[in-house]
C-alpha positions in Angstrom: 141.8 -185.3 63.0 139.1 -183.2 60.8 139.9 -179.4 59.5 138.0 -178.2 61.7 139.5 -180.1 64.9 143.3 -179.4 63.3 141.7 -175.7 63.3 140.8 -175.1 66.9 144.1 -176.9 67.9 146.1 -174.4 65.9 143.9 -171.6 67.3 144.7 -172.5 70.6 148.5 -172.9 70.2 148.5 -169.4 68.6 146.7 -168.2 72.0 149.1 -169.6 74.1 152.3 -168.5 71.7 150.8 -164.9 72.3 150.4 -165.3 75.9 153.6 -166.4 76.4 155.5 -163.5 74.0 153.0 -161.0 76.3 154.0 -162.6 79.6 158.0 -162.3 78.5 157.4 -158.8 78.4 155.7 -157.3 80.9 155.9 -153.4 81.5 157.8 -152.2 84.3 157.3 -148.7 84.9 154.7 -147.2 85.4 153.0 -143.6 83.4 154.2 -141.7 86.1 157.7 -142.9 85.3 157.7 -142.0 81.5 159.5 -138.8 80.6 158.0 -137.1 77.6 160.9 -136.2 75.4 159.8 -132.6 75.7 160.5 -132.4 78.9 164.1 -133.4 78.5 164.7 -130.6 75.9 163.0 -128.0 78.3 165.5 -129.0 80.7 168.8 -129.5 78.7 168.4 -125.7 76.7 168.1 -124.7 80.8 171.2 -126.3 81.3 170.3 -126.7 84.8 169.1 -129.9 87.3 170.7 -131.9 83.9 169.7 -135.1 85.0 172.2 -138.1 84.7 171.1 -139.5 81.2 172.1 -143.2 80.2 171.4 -144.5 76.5 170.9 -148.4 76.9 170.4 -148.8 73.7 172.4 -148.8 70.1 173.7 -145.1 70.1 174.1 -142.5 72.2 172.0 -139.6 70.1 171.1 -137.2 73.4 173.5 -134.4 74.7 175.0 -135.3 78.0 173.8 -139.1 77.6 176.5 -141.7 78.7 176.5 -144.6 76.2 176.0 -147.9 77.6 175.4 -149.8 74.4 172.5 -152.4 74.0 172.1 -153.4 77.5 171.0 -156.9 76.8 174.3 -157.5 76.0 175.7 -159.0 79.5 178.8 -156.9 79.1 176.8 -153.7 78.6 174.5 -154.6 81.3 178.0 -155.0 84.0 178.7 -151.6 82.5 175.5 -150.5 83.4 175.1 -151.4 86.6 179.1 -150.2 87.7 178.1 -147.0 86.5 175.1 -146.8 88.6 176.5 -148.2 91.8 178.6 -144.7 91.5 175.5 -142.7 92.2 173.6 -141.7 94.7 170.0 -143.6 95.5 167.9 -140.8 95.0 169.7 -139.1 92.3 167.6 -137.9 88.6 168.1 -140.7 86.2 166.8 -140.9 82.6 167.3 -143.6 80.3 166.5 -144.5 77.4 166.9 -146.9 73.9 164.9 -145.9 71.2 166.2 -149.0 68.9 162.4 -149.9 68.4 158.9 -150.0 70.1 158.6 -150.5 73.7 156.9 -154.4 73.1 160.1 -155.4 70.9 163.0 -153.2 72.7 165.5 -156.2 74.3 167.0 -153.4 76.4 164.7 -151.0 78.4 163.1 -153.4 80.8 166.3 -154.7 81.6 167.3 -151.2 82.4 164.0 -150.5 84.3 164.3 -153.8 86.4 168.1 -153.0 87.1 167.5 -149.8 88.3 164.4 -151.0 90.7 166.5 -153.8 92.2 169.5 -151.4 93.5 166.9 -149.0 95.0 166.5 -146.2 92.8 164.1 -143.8 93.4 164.0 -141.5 91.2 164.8 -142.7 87.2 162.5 -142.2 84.3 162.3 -144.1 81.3 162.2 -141.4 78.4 158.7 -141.9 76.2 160.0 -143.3 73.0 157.5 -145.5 71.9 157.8 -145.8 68.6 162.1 -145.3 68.1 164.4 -142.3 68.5 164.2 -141.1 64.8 160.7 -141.1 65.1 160.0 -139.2 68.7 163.7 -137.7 68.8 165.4 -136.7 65.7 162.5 -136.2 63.5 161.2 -133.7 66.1 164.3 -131.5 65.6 165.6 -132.3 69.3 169.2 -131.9 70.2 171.7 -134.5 69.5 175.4 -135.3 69.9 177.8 -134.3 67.2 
């Protein structure tokens, strides 16, 4: 094989390496279903219409959140879904991770795809996409003592 065969054939298994981490990651929300983290604040100072918060990820950092732990963990995820077969269909559901950015996070669509197969209707997934220290913490937003 010549360099510049053994070239495209590497080419071409890096293009379908990339297609197949894209295609094992798929998002599965939509815009409409991202919370900006602002919003959350606005409506924790209120203390009113609190919505029922669930932290999928490694810490539980938000006021009021329930800690699930990493949800890709199979326990977590049992956890997860016993806590949400508690609530009502149409309740206000946030969750959220923040471990890392959405393309590398092993735990919100998980979550997302969870909450979509027991017939949610009304959960958002709270825009951190970059981490929680990043679009949380560093902004001065609440957290847990």
């Amino acid at each position: 094989m010549t360099f510049s065969n053994l070239s495209k054939v590497s080419c071409l298994i890096l293009i379908l390496i990339s297609q197949e981490a894209l295609a094992q990651n798929p998002i599965n929300w939509t815009n409409d279903q991202l919370m900006d983290p602002s919003e959350l604040v606005t409506t924790l100072k209120s203390g009113k219409e609190i919505p029922v918060i669930f932290s999928i990820g490694p810490a539980a950092t938000i006021p009021h959140s329930k800690d699930i732990g990493m949800i890709r963990e199979e326990k977590n995820m049992q956890k997860f879904k016993e806590q949400l077969a508690k609530l009502p269909k149409d309740i206000k559901i946030v969750v959220y991770c923040g471990c890392c950015p959405y393309e590398h996070c092993p735990n919100v669509r998980p979550a997302i795809q969870a909450l979509q197969e027991m017939k949610f209707t009304n959960y958002k997934l709270l825009d951190l996409p970059h981490n929680i220290r990043v679009d949380w913490i560093n902004k001065n937003y609440p957290v847990q003592n």
